[in-house]
NUDREN-881373 format. One line per field, with one value per residue (C-alpha): y, x, z; residue in one letter; residue number from 1; chain. Coordinates in Angstrom, 2 decimals. Layout:
N
v	(Y; ...) $
u	(X; ...) $
w	(Z; ...) $
type	(A; ...) $
seq	(NUM; ...) $
mol	(A; ...) $
END
This chain:
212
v	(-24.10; -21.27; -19.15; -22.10; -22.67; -19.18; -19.09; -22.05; -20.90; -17.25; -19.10; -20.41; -17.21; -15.34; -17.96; -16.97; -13.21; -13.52; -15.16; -12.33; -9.55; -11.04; -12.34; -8.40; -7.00; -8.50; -9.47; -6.21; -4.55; -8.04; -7.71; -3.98; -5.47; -8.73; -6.09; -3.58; -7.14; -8.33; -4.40; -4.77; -3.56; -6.46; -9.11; -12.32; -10.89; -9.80; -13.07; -15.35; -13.04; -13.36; -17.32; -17.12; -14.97; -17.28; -20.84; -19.07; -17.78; -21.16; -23.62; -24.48; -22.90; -25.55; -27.36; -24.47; -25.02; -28.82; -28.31; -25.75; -27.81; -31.05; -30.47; -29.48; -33.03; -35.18; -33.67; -32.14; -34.04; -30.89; -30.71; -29.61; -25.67; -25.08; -25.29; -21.66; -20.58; -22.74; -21.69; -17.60; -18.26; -19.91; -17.90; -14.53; -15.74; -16.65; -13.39; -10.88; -12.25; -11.48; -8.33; -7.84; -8.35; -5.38; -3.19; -3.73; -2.96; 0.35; 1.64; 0.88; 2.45; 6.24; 7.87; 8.08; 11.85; 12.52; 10.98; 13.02; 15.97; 15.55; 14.81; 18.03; 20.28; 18.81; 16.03; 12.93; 9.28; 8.53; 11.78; 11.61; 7.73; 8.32; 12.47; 11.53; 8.01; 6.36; 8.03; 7.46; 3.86; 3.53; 4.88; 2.48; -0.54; -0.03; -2.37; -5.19; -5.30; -5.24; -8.13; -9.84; -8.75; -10.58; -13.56; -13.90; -14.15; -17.16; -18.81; -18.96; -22.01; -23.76; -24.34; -27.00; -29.42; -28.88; -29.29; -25.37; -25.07; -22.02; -21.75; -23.69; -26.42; -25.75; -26.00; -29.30; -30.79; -30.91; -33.06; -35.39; -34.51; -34.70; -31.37; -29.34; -26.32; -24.49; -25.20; -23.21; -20.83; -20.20; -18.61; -15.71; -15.04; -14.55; -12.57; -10.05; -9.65; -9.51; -6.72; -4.81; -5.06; -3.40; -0.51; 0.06; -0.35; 1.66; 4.49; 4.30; 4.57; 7.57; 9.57; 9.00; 10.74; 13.50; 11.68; 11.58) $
u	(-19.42; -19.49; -17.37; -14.85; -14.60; -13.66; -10.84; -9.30; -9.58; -8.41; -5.18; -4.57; -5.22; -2.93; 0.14; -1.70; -1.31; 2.22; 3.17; 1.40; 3.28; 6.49; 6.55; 5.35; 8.24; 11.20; 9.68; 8.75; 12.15; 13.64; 11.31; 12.32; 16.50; 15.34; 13.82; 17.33; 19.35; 16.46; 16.98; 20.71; 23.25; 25.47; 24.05; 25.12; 23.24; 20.50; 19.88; 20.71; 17.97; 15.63; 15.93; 15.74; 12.13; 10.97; 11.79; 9.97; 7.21; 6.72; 6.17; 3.84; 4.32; 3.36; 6.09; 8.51; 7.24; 8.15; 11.70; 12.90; 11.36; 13.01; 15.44; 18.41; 18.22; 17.60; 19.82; 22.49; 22.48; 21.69; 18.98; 15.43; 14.73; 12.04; 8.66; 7.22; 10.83; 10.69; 7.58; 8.41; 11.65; 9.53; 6.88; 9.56; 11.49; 8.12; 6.62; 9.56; 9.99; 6.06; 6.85; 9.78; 7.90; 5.32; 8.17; 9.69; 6.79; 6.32; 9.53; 9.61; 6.45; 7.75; 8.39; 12.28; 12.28; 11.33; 14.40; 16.29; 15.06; 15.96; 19.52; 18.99; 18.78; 21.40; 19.69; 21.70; 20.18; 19.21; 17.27; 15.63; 14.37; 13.23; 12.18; 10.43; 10.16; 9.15; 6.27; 4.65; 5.49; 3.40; 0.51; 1.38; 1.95; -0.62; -3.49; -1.35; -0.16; -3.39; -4.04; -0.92; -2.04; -5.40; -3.56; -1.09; -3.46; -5.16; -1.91; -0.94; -3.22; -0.45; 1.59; -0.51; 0.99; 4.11; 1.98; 2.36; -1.17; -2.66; -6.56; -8.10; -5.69; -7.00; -10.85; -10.54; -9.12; -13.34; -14.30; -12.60; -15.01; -18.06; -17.96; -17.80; -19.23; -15.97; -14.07; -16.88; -16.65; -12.83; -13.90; -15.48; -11.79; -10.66; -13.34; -12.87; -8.99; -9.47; -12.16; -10.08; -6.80; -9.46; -10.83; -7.25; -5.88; -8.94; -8.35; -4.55; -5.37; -7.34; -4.58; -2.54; -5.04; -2.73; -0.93; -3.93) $
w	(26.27; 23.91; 26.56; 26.96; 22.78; 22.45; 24.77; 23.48; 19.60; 21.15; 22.46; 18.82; 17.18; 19.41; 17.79; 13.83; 14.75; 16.26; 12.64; 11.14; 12.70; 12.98; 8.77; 8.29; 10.66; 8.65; 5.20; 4.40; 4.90; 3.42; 0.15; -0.26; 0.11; -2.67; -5.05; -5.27; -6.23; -8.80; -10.28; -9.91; -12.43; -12.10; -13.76; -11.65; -8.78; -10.53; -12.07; -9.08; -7.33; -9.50; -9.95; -6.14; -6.48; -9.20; -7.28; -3.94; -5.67; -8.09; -5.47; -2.33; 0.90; 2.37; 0.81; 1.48; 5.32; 5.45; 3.46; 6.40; 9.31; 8.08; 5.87; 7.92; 9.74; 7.20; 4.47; 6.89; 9.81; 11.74; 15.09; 13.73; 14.09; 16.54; 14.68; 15.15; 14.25; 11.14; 10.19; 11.01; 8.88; 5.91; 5.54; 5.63; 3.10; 1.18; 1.49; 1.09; -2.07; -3.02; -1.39; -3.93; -6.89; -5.43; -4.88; -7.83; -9.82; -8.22; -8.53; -12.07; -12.83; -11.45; -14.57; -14.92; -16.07; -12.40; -11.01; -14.27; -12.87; -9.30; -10.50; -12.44; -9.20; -7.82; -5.64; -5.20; -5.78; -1.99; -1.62; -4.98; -4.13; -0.35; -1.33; -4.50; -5.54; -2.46; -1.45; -5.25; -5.02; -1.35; -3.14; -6.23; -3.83; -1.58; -2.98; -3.91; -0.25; 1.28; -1.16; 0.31; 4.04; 3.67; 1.94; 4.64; 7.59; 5.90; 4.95; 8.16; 8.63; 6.52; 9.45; 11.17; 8.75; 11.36; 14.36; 14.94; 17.17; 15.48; 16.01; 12.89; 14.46; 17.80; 16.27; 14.40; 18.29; 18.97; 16.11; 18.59; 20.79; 18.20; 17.32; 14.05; 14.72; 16.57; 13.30; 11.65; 14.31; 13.69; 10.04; 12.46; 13.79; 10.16; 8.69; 11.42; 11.15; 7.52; 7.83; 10.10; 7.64; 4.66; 6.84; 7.49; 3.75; 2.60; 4.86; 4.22; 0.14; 0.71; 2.82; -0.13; -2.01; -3.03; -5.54; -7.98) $
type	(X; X; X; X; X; X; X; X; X; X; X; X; X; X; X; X; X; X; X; X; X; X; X; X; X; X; X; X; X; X; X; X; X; X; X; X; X; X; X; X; X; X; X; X; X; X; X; X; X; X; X; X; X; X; X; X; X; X; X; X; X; X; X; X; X; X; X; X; X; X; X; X; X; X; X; X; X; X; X; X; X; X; X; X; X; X; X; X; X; X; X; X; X; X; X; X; X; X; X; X; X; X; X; X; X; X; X; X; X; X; X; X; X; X; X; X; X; X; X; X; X; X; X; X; X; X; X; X; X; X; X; X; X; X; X; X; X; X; X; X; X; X; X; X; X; X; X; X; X; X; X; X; X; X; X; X; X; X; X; X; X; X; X; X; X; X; X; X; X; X; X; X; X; X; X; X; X; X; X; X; X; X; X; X; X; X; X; X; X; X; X; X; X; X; X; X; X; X; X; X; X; X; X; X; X; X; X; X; X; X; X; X) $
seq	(1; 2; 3; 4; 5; 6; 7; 8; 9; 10; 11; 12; 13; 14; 15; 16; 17; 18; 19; 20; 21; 22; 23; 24; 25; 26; 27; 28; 29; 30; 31; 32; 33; 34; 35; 36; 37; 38; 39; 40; 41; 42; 43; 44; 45; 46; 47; 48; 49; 50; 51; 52; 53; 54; 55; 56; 57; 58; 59; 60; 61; 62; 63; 64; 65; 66; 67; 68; 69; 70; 71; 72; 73; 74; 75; 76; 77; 78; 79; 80; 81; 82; 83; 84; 85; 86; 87; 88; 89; 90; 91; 92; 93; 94; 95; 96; 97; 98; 99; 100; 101; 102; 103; 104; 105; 106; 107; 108; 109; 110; 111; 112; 113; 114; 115; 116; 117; 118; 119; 120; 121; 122; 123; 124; 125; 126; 127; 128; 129; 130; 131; 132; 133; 134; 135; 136; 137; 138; 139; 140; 141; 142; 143; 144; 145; 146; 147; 148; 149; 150; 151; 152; 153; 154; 155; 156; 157; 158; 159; 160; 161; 162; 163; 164; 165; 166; 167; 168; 169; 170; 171; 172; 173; 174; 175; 176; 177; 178; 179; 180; 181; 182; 183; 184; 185; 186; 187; 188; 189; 190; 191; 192; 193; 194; 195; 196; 197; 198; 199; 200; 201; 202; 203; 204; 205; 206; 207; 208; 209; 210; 211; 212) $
mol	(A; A; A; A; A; A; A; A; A; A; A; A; A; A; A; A; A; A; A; A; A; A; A; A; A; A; A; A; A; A; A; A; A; A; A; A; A; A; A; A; A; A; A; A; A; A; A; A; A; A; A; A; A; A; A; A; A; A; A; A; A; A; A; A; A; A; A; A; A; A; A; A; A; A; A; A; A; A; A; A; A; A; A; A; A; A; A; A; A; A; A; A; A; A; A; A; A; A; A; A; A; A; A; A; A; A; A; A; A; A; A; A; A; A; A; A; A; A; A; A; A; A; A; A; A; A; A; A; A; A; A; A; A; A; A; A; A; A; A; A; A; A; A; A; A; A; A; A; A; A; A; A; A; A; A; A; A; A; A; A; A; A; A; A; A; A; A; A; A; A; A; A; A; A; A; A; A; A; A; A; A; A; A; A; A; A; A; A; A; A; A; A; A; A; A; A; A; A; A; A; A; A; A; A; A; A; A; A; A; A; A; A) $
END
């Protein structure tokens, strides 16, 4: 039995860690994009950016996650995206624009006289941000983003409310059955991804080391 609950909650955690990887693949690069335009020089941008951030960041996912699955057919008319899609889509756009706020906070807190003095030896802006900004603002950014990390893999239990079969979904389908203790045992899956993301975060933090 114990054999046959583990493959079947294995089968649902194998959808939780695809929406992992894929939300990390393009909302980190999308966060780093969000946080330029909220920093932007032209005002319009910046501030439609930044209502944007605010409007993401001030309501539910799960809300978020039910808006992009239905809203395009009953507001538009439109067919219904395919739920893991909708839920990939949601939970991007979600997290890049946590991500933003990260990034934007580390940029912000390199002291500007650095970037002064790269322009001062005759570095131009794109050198002096990937040469010497970037790498201070991975060291700055990198506890918030485990936070985020940890955060994410739990969240990811938010898509059941669009029948997306990821494993505490695929644990509650034995209470049916007259059995609790696989949805208990689904909390193992977690605490073991989430321990793996903060041996990996706290050996990442102390390869930055040099920065101190």
């Amino acid at each position: 039995m114990l054999m046959s609950v583990t493959l079947t909650l294995l089968e649902g955690f194998v959808v939780t860690l695809e929406l992992f990887l894929l939300t990390l693949l393009f909302a980190l690069p999308l966060g780093l994009v969000i946080s330029f335009g909220s920093m932007s020089r032209c005002a319009p941008l910046r501030w439609v950016v930044k209502t944007v951030v605010w409007i993401i960041r001030g309501t539910p996912l799960m809300l978020q996650i039910m808006v992009v699955f239905y809203g395009p057919g009953l507001m538009f008319d439109l067919p219904l995206l395919p739920r893991f899609t909708a839920a990939v889509v949601t939970f991007v756009i979600n997290y890049a624009c946590y991500f933003s706020e990260i990034y934007r906070g580390g940029i912000q807190s390199v002291p500007r006289g650095q970037q002064e003095a790269g322009l001062v030896l005759g570095m131009t802006r794109s050198q002096i941000f990937f040469k010497v900004t970037l790498l201070q603002v991975i060291k700055r950014i990198v506890p918030p983003m485990g936070n985020e990390f940890i955060t994410l893999v739990k969240d990811t239990a938010l898509v059941r409310v669009i029948s997306v079969y990821e494993i505490i979904w695929m644990g509650e389908s034995y209470i049916k059955k007259g059995m609790i203790w696989p949805l208990f045992y689904t909390a193992v899956f977690y605490l073991v991804a989430n321990g793996i993301l903060t041996l990996l975060f706290g050996w990442f933090e102390k390869k930055l080391d040099y920065f101190k």
